[in-house]
N, C-alpha and C positions, 0 to 999 in steps of 0.2 A: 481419437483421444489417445492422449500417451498412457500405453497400460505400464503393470510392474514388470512385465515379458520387456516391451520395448527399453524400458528403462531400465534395465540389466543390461543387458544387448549393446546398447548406444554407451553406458558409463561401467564399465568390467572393472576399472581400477582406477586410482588417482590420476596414471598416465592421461589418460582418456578425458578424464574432467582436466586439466589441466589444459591439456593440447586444445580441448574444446576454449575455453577461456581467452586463452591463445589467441587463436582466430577469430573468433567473436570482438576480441577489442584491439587487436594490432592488423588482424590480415594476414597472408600468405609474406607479403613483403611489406617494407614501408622501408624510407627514410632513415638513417641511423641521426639520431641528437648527437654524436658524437662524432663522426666523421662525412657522416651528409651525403654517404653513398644507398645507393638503392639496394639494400639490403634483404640478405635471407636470414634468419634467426634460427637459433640451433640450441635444442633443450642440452642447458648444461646439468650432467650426472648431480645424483642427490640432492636438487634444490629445485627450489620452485620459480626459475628462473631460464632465460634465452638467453644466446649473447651474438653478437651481430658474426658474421662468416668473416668479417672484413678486419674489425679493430676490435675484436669481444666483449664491444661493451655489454651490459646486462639488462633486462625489462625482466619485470616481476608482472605475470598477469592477475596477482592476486590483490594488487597494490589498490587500495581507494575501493576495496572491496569486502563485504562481511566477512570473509575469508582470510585477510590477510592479518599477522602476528597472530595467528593461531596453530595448536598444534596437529588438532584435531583433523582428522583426516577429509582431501575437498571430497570423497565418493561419499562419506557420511553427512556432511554438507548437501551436497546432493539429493540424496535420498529425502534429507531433510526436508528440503523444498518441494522435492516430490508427493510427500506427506502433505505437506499446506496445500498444495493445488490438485488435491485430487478427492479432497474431504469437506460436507456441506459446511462443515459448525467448528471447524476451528480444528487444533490439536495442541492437547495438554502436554506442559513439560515430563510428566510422568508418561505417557506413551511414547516420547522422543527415547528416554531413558531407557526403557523396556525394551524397543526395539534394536539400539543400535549400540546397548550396552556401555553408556556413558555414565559419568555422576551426576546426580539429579542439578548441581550448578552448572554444567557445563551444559547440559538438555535446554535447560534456560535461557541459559544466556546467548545459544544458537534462536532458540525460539523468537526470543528476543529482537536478534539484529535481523532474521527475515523478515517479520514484520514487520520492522522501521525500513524496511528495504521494498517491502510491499507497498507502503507507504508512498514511496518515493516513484517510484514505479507508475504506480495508478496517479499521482498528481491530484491539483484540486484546480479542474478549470472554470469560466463563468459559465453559467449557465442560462438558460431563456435567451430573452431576447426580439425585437418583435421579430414574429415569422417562425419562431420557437417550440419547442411544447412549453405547455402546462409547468409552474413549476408547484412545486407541493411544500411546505414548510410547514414544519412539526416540531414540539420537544418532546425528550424521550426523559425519562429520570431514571439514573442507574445508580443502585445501593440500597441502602435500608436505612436502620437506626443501627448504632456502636453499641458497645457494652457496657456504656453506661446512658443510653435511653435515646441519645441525640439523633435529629436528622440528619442524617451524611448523607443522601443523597445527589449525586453529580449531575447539572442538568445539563442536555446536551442536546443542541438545536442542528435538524437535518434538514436542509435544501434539496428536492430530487426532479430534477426535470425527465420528466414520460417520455419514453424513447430514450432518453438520455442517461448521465449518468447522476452518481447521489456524493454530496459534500455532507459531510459532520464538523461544527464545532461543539468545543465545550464552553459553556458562557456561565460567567459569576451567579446568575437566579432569571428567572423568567421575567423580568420587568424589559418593557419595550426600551428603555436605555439601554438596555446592555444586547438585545435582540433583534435591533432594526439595524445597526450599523452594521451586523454579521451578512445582515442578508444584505444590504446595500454595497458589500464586499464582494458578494459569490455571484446574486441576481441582477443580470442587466437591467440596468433601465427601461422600461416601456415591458416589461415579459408581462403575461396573466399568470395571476399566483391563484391557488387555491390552501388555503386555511380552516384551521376551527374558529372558531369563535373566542378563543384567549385575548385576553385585552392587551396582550403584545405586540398583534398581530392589524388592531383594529385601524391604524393610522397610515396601512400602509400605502391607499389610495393616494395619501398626501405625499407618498416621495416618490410616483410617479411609476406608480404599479396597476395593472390593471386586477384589482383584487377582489376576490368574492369569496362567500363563507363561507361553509353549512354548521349548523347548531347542534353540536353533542348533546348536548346538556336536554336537547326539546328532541332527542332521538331520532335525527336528522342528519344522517348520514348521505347523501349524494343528493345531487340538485342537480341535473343534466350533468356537466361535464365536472361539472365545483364535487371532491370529495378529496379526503386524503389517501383511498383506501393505497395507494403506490406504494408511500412510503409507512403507510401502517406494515407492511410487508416487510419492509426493510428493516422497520422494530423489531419485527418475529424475528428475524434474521440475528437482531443482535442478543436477543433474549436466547435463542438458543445457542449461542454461540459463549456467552459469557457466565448465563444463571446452566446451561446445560454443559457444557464442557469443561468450565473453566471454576466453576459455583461461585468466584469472586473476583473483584479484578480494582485494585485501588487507581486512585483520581490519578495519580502520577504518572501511572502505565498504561490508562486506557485510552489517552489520543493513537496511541499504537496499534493496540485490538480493534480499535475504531477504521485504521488506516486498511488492518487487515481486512474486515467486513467489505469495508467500499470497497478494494480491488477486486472480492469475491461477487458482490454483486454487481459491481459495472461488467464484467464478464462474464454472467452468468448465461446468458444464452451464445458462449463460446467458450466453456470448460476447456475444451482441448488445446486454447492457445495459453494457456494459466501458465503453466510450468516453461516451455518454449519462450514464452515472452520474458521470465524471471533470468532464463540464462542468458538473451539476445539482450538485457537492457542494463549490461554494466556502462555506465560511461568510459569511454575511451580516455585515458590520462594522453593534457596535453603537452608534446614532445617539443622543445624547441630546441633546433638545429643548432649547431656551432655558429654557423655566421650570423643565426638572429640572435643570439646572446650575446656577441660582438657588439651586435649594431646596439643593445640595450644597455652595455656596460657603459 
């Protein structure tokens, strides 16, 4: 597991995140876009940028990344992310702030782009499938009433195949119109689902699901293999992460916190690759050589 020892150690200064970057999304050598020689890159002084040994052209490894047009320093960055991957329930923009001595906009708005970058990261693949696990589907309701009485409550429908990993959307209300095309989006055809007994849920035989209940309502929690308890877990998960961390979080921003949660727990029985995988999974920007911009003009 990456400690805070290691993680001083490997990232001392921006050089270091940088260079790391570097290499993570160009490599030792590649290809110059510019002159289409096999190229060594050479950090040019004061910027966050290479330029080829040959014709100096420039690459930004910051470019197409949460990082880049900012001024903010990439070791604090860094750290940043090391914070998200190293803690069960989330981290408040106000502990980003405290620790790394920012303005509480700017903690934010860091906070922010990792988790739409976590997001991205973790993906939202099918799940089940025959020969599959188990897939478990559940809504969860997040909010309350406003300050003038109303339900605002957001509902948000979780997919979690056992063994595998958990998809969230947010769906307009719990009616089976708006909740069987979700799952007919994430749940292969032919998978065994296991449900409660919501009348959302009860049709889903008919779209070629191998589905079975158990009855909350009759205090009926497990039936041999039929329970939800999996993704009951992943509730908790979100409960503490958003009523204990965060104590609120509006409809706007929480497919994000949401993104955040599923990369923590599709990874949870391998914490130690959390933060490693956040640095190894910039997309590489793709370079096109002089004579293929030729041939495309």
């Amino acid at each position: 597991m990456t400690t805070l020892k290691r993680f001083l150690a490997k990232f001392p200064d921006d050089d270091a995140c940088l260079d790391h970057m570097m290499r993570v999304r160009y490599g030792e050598r590649f290809n110059c876009p510019k002159c289409d020689r096999d190229a060594r890159y050479y950090r040019v002084k004061a910027r966050r940028s290479y330029e080829c040994e040959f014709c100096g052209h420039q690459v930004y490894p910051t470019a197409g990344t949460p990082f880049a047009r900012t001024r903010t320093s990439l070791r604090d960055w860094f750290h940043v992310m090391f914070m998200f991957t190293t803690t069960r329930n989330g981290v408040a923009a106000k502990e980003v702030q405290r620790q790394i001595g920012v303005t509480y906009k700017t903690a934010w708005r860091m906070c922010d782009q990792i988790r739409k970058y976590m997001g991205y990261v973790d993906g939202d693949g099918r799940l089940g499938g025959v020969g599959g696990g188990i897939v478990e589907a559940d809504k969860h309701f997040v909010g309350g009433k406003d300050k003038q009485g109303h339900d605002d409550k957001t509902v948000v429908l979780g997919m979690l195949e056992r063994g595998g990993e958990v998809v969230t959307r947010i769906v307009p209300d719990r009616k089976l119109l708006n909740v069987v095309p979700v799952i007919k989006d994430f749940v292969r055809h032919g998978s065994r689902m296991a449900t409660d007994s919501a009348n959302a849920f009860k049709d889903l035989h008919l779209e070629g699901y191998r589905h079975e209940m158990v009855n909350h309502t009759a205090k009926e929690w497990v039936r041999g293999e039929t329970h939800t308890n999996t993704i009951e877990a992943f509730w908790s998960m979100v409960r503490r992460t958003i009523e204990g961390t965060h104590i609120w979080v509006s409809q706007k921003h929480l497919p994000k916190y949401l993104g955040e949660i599923e990369f923590r727990w599709n990874l949870r029985k391998r914490p130690d690759l959390m933060f490693d995988l956040l640095l190894q999974a910039f997309p590489r920007p793709i370079l096109a050589s002089s004579a293929s911009r030729e041939a495309t003009d």
